[in-house]
Backbone as JSON Lines, residues from 0, in Angstrom:
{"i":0,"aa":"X","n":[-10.27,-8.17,-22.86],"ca":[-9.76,-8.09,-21.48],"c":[-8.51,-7.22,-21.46]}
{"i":1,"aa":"X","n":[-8.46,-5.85,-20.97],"ca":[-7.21,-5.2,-20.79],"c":[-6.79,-5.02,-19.44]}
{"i":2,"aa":"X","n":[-5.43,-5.7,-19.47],"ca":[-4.58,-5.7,-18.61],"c":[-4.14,-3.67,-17.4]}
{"i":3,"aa":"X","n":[-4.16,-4.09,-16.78],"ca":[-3.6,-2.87,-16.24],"c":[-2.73,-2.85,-15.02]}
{"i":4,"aa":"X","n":[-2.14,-1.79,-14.87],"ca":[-0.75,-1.91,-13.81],"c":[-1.22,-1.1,-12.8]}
{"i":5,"aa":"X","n":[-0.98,-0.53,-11.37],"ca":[-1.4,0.65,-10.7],"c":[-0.57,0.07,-9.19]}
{"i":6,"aa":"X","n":[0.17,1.42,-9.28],"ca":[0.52,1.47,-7.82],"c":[-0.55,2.14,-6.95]}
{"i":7,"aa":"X","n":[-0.79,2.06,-5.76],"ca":[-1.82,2.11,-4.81],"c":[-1.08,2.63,-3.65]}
{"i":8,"aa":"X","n":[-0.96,3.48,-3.46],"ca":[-0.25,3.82,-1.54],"c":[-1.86,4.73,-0.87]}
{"i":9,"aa":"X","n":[-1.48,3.83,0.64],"ca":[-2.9,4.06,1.1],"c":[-2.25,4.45,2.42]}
{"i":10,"aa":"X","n":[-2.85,5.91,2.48],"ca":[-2.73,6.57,4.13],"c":[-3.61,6.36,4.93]}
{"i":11,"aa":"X","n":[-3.16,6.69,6.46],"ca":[-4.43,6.71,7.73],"c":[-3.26,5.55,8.47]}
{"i":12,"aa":"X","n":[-4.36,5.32,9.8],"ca":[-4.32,4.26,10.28],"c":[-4.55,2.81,9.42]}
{"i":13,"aa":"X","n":[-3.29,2.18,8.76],"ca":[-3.37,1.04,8.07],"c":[-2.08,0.53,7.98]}
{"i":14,"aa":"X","n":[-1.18,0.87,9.64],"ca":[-0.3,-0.88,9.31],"c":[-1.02,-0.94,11.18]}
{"i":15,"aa":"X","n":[-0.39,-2.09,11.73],"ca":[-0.75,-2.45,13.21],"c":[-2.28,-3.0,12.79]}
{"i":16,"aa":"X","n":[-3.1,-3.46,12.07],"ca":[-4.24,-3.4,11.71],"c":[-4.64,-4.32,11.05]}
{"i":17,"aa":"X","n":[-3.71,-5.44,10.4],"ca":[-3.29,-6.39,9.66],"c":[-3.51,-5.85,8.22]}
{"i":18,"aa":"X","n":[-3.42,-4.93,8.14],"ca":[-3.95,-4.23,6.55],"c":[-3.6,-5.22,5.27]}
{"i":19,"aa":"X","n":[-1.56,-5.12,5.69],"ca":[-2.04,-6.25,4.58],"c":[-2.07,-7.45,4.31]}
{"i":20,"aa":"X","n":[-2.65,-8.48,5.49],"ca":[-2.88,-9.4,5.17],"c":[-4.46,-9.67,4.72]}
{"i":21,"aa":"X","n":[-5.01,-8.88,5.08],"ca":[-6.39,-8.54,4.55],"c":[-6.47,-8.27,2.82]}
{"i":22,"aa":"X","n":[-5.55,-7.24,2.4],"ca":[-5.03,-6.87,1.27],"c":[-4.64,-7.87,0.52]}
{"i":23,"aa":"X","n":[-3.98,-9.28,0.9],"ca":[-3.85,-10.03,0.54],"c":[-5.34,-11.27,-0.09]}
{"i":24,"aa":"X","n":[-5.82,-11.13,1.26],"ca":[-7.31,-12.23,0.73],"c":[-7.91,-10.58,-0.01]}
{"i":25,"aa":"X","n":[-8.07,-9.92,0.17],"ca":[-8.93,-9.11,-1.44],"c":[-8.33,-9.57,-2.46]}
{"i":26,"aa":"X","n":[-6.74,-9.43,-2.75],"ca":[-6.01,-9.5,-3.81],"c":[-6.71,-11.17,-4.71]}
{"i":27,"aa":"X","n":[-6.75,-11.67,-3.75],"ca":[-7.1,-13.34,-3.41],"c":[-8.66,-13.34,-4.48]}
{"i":28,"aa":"X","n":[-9.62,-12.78,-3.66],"ca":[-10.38,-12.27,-3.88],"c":[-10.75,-12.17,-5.66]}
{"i":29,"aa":"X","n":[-10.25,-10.84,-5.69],"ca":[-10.24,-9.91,-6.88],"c":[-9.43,-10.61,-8.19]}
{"i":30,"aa":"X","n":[-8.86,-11.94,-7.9],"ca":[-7.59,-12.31,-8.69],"c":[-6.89,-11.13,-9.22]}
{"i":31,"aa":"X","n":[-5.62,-10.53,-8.24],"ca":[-5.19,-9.9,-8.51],"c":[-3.34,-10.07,-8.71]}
{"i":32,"aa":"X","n":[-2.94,-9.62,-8.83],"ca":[-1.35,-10.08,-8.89],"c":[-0.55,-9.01,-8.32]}
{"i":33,"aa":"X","n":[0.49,-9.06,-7.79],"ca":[0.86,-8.06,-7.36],"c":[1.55,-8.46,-5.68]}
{"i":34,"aa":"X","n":[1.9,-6.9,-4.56],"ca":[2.52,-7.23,-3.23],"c":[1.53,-5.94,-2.93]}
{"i":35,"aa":"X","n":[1.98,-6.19,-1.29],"ca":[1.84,-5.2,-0.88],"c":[2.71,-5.21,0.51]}
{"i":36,"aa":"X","n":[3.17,-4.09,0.85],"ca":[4.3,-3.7,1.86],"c":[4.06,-2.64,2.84]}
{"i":37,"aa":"X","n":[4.45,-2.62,4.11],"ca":[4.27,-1.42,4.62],"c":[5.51,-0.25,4.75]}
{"i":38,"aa":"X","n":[5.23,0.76,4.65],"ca":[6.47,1.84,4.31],"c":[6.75,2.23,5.84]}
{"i":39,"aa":"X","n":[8.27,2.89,5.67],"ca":[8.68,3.13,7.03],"c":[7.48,4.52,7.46]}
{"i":40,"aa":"X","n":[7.32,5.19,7.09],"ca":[6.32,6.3,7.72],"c":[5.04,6.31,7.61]}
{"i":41,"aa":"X","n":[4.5,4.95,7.91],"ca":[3.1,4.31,8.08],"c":[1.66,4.31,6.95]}
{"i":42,"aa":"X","n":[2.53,4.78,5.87],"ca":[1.63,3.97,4.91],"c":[1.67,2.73,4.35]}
{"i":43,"aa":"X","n":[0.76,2.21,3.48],"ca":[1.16,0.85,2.95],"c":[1.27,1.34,1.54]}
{"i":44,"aa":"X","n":[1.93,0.25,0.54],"ca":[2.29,0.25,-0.33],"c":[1.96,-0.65,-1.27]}
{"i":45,"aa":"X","n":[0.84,-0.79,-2.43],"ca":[0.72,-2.23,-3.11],"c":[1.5,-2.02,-4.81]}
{"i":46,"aa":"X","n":[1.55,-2.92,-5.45],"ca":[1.22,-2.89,-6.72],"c":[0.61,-3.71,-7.03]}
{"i":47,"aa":"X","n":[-0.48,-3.64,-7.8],"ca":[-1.62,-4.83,-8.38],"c":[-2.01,-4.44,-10.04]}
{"i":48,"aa":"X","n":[-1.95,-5.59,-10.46],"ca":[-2.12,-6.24,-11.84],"c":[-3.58,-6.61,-11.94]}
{"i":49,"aa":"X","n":[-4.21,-6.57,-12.86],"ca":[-5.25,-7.45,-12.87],"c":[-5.78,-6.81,-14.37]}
{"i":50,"aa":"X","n":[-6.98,-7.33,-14.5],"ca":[-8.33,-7.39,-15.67],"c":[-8.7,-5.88,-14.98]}
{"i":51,"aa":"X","n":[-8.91,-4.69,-16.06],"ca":[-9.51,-3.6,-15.54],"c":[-10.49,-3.43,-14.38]}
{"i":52,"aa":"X","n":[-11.52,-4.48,-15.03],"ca":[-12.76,-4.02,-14.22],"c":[-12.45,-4.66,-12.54]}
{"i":53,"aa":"X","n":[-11.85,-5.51,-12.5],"ca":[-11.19,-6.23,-11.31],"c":[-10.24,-5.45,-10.78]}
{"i":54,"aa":"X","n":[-9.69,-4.55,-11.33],"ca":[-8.94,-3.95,-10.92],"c":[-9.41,-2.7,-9.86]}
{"i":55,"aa":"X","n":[-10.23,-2.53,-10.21],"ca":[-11.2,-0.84,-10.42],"c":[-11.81,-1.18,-9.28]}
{"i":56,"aa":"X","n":[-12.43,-2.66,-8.79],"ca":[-13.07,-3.56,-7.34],"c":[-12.14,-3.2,-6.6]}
{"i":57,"aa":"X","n":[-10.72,-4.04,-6.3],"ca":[-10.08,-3.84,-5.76],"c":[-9.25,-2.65,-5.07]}
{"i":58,"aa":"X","n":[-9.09,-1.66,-6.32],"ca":[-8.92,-0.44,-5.44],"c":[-10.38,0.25,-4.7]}
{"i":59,"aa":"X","n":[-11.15,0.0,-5.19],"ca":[-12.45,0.83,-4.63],"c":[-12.15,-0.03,-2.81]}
{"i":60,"aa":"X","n":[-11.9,-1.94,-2.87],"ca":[-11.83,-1.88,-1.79],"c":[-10.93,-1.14,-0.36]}
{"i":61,"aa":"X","n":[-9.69,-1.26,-1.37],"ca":[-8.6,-0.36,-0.73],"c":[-8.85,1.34,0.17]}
{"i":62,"aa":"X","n":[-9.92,1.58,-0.93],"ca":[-10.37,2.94,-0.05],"c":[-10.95,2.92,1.29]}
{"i":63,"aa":"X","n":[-11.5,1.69,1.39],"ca":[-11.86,1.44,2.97],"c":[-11.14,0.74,3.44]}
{"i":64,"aa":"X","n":[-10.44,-0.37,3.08],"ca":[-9.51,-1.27,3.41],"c":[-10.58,-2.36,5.18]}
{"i":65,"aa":"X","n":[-10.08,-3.18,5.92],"ca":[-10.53,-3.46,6.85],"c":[-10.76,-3.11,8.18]}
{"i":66,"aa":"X","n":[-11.54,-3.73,8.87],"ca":[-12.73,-2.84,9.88],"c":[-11.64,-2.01,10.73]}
{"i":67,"aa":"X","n":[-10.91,-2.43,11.53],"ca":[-9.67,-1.72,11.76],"c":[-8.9,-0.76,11.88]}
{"i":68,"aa":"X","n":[-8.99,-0.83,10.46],"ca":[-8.31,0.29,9.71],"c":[-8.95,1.81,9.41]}
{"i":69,"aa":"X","n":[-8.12,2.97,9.2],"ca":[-9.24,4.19,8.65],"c":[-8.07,4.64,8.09]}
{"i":70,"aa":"X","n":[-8.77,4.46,6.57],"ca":[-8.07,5.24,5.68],"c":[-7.9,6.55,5.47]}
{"i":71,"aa":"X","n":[-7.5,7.55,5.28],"ca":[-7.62,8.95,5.15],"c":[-7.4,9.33,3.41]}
{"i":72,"aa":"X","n":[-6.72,8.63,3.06],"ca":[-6.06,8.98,1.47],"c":[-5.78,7.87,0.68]}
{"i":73,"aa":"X","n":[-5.94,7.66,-0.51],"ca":[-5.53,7.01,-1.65],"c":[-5.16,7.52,-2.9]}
{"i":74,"aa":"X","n":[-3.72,6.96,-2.96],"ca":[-3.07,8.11,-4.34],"c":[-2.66,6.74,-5.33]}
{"i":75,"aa":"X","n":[-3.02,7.11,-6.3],"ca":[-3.43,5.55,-7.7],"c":[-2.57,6.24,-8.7]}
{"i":76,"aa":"X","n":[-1.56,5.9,-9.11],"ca":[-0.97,5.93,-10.58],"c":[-0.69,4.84,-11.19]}
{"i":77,"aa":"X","n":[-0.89,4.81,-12.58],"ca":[-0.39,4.07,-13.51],"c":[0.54,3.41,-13.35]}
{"i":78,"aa":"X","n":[1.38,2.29,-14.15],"ca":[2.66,1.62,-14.15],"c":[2.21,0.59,-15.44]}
{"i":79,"aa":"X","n":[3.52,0.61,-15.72],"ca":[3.85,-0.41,-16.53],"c":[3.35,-1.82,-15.94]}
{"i":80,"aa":"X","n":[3.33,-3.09,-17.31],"ca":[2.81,-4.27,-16.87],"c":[4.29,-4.74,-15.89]}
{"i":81,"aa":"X","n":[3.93,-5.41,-14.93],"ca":[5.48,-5.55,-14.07],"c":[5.76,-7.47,-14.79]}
{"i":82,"aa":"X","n":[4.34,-7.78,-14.69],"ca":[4.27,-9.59,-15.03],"c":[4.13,-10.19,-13.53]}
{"i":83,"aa":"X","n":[3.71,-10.11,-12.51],"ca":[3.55,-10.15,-11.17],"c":[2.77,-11.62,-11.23]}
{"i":84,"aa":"X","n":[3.47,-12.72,-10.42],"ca":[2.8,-14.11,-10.44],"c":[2.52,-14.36,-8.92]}
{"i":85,"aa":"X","n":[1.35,-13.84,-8.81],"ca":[0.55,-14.29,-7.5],"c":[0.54,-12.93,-6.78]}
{"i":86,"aa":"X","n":[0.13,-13.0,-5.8],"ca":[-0.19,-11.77,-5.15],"c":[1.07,-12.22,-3.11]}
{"i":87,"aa":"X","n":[1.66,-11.18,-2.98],"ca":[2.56,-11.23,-1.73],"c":[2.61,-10.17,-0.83]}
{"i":88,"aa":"X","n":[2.92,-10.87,0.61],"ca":[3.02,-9.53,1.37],"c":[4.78,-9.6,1.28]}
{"i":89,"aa":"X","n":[4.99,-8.39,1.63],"ca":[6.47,-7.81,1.3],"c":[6.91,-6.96,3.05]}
{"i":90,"aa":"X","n":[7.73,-7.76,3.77],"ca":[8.17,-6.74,4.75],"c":[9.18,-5.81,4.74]}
């Protein structure tokens, strides 16, 4: 089981949308660890922890994110393990 780190910022129409409380039951979901926040110039912002292959779910969901919502972009980098206990929304 390898651990992995990944910041996630997701453009489009995805705050006003409940993005991430949705983001939250995936996180839920996916057992994932981690937050997610919305940025002042209307993207959102996660970091999530998890088991690779769980990991790899979860962002794939992120690319569509909920009905709502329309994503336009997803930019994924690496990160260090942070140790993230539970998954949070962050205002």
């Amino acid at each position: 089981m390898t651990m992995k780190s990944k910041s996630i910022t997701v453009f489009g129409r995805v705050q006003n949308v409940g993005f991430r409380y949705y983001t939250l039951q995936a996180a839920n979901k996916y057992g994932i660890s981690g937050f997610v926040k919305n940025q002042a110039d209307g993207r959102v912002y996660i970091e999530a922890e998890a088991e690779e292959v769980l990991l790899n779910e979860f962002i794939d969901w992120c690319k569509k994110g909920p009905g709502h919502a329309h994503v336009t972009d997803v930019r994924i980098e690496e990160m260090p393990i942070m140790g993230h206990s539970g998954f949070k929304i962050k205002s």
